[in-house]
C-alpha positions as a printed NumPy array, in Angstrom:
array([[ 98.934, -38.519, -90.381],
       [ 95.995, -39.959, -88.478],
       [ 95.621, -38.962, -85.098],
       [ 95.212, -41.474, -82.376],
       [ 91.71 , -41.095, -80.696],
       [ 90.158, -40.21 , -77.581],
       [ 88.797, -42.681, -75.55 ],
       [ 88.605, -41.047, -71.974],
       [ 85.558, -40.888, -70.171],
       [ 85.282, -37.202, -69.314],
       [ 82.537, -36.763, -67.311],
       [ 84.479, -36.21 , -64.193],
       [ 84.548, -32.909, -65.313],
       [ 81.415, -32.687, -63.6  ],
       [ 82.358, -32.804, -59.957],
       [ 86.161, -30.801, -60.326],
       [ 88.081, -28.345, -62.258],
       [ 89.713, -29.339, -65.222],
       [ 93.357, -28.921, -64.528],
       [ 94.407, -28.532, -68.277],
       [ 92.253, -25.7  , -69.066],
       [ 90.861, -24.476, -66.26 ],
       [ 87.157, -24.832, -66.775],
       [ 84.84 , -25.732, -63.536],
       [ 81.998, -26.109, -65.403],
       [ 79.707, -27.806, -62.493],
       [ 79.59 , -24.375, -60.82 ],
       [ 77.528, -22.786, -64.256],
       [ 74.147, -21.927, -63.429],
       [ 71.945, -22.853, -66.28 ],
       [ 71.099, -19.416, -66.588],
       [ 74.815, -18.899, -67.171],
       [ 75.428, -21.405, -70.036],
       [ 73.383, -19.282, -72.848],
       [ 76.05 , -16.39 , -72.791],
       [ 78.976, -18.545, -72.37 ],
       [ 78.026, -20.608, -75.458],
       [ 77.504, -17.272, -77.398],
       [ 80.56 , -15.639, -76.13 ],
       [ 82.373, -18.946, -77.164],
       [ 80.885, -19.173, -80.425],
       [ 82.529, -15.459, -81.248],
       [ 86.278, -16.69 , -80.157],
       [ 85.729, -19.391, -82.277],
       [ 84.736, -17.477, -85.18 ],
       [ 88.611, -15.406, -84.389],
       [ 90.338, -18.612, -84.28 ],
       [ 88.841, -19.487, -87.914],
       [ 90.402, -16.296, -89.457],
       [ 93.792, -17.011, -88.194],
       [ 96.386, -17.558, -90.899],
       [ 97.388, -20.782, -89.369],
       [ 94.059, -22.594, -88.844],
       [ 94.914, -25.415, -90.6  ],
       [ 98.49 , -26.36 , -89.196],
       [ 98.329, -28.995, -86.481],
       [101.051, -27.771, -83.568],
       [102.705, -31.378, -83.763],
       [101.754, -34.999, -85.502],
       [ 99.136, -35.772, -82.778],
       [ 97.236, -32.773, -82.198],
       [ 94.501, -31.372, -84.332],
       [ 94.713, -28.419, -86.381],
       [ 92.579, -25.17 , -85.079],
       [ 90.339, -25.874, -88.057],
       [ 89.776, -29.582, -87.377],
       [ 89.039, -28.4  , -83.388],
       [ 86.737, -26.   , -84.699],
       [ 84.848, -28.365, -87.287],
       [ 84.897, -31.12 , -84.169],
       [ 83.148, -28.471, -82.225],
       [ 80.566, -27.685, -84.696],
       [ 79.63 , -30.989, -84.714],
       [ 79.794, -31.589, -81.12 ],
       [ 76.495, -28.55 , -80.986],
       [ 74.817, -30.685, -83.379],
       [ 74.829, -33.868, -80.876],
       [ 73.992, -31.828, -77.89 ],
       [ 71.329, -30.113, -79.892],
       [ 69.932, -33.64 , -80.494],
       [ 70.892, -34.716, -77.092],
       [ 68.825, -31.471, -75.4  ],
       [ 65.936, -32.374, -77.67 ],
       [ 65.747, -35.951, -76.505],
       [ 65.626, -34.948, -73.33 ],
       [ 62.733, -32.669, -73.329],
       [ 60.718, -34.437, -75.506],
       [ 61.264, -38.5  , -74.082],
       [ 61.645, -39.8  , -70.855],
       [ 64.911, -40.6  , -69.954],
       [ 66.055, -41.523, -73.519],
       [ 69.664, -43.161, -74.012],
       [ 71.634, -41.079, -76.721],
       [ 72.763, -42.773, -79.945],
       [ 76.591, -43.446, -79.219],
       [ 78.896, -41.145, -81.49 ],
       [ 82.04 , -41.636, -82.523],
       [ 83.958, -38.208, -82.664],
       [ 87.265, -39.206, -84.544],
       [ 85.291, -41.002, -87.061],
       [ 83.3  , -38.212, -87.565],
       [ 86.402, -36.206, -87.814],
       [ 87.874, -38.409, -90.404],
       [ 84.561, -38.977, -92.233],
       [ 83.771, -35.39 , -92.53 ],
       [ 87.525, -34.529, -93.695],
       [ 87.873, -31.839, -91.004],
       [ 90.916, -31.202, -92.072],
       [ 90.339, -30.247, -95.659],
       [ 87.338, -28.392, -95.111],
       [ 86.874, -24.489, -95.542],
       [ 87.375, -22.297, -92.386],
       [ 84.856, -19.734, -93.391],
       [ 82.166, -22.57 , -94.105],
       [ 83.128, -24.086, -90.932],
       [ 82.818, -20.768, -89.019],
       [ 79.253, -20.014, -90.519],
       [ 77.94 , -23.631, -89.848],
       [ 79.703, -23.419, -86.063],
       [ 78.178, -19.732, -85.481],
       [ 74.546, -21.372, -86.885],
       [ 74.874, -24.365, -84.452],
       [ 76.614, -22.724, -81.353],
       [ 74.037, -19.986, -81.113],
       [ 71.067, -22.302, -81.998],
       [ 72.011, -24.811, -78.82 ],
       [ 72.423, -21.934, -76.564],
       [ 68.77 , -20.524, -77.865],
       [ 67.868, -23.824, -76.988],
       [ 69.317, -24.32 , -73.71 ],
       [ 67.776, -20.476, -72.96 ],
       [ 64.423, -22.036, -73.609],
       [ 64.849, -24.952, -71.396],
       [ 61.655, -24.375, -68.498],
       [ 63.514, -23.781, -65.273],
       [ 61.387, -26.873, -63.927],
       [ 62.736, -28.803, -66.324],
       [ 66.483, -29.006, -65.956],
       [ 66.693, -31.999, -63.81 ],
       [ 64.856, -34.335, -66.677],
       [ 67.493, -37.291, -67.681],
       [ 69.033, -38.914, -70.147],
       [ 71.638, -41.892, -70.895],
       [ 74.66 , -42.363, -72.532],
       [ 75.14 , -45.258, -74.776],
       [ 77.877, -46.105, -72.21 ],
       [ 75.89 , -45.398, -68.995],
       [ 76.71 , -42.381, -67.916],
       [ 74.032, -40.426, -66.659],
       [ 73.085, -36.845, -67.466],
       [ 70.573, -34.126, -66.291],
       [ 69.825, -31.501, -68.903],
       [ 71.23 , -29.136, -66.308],
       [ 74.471, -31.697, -66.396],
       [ 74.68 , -32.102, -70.026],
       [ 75.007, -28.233, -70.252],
       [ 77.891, -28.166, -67.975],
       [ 79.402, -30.691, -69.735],
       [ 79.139, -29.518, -73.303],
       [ 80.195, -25.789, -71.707],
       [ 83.606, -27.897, -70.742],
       [ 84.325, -29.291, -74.157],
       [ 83.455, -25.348, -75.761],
       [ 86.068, -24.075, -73.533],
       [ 88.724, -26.86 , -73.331],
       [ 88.835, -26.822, -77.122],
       [ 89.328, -23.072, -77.264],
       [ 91.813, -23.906, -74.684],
       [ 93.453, -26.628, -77.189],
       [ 93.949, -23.572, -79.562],
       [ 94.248, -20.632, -77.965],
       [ 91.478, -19.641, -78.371]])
């Protein structure tokens, strides 16, 4: 069953807590973001060994697996994103489409341990990344397709949010 997709704008996430899962991710120092992404990366490598990664809890929510292959992906954008932003002046982002990427890229179907290797490779290369950023750097800018306006410091908090909220989604 297809799920229906997400269309909310979350950067609000950026000036309060997120009540679902907890995660005040404006209050990360970039300094902090590095650890968190590794330590992240390891929880999600526990949720991919579970015996029920790839039951969805109920006909609208993904599947641990499909979370897990969403979030691989997602350190492959910000990865882009990060590099954008370092190497362009305040470059607007190529607009992605998460649930077709989810459909596209069968998430559902695929193999946990594949999707834990390629999610360790990209989680700890973005937070090697974001651990190289220059500390005068972290104020540089880039756009949204939609508007929305990031820092790299900002974009950092939010990708730490959507790390955490989905290991919120499954446990994790």
């Amino acid at each position: 069953m297809a799920i229906e997709g997400d269309t909310k704008d979350w950067t609000w996430v950026l000036r309060r807590r997120c009540e679902q899962c907890g995660v005040e991710s404006a209050r990360e120092d970039p300094a902090s973001v590095p650890a968190l992404v590794r330590d992240a990366v390891g929880r999600w490598q526990e949720v991919l060994r579970r015996p029920d990664v790839r039951e969805r809890p109920d006909d609208a929510t993904w599947s641990p697996l499909e979370y897990a292959a969403h979030v691989r992906d997602v350190c492959a954008v910000f990865a882009g994103r990060l590099r954008l932003m370092l190497d362009e002046d305040e470059p607007t982002f190529a607009d992605w489409d998460q649930d077709a990427a989810a459909v596209a890229g069968g998430y559902a179907e695929q193999d946990p341990a594949a999707v834990s290797a390629e999610l360790t490779t990209a989680g700890l290369a973005l937070a090697d990344a974001f651990a190289a950023v220059p500390a005068g750097l972290w104020e540089r800018r880039g756009v949204r397709g939609n508007g929305s306006q990031f820092t790299i410091r900002t974009l950092s908090q939010y990708f730490v949010h959507d790390l955490l909220h989905h290991l919120h989604d499954v446990r994790g």
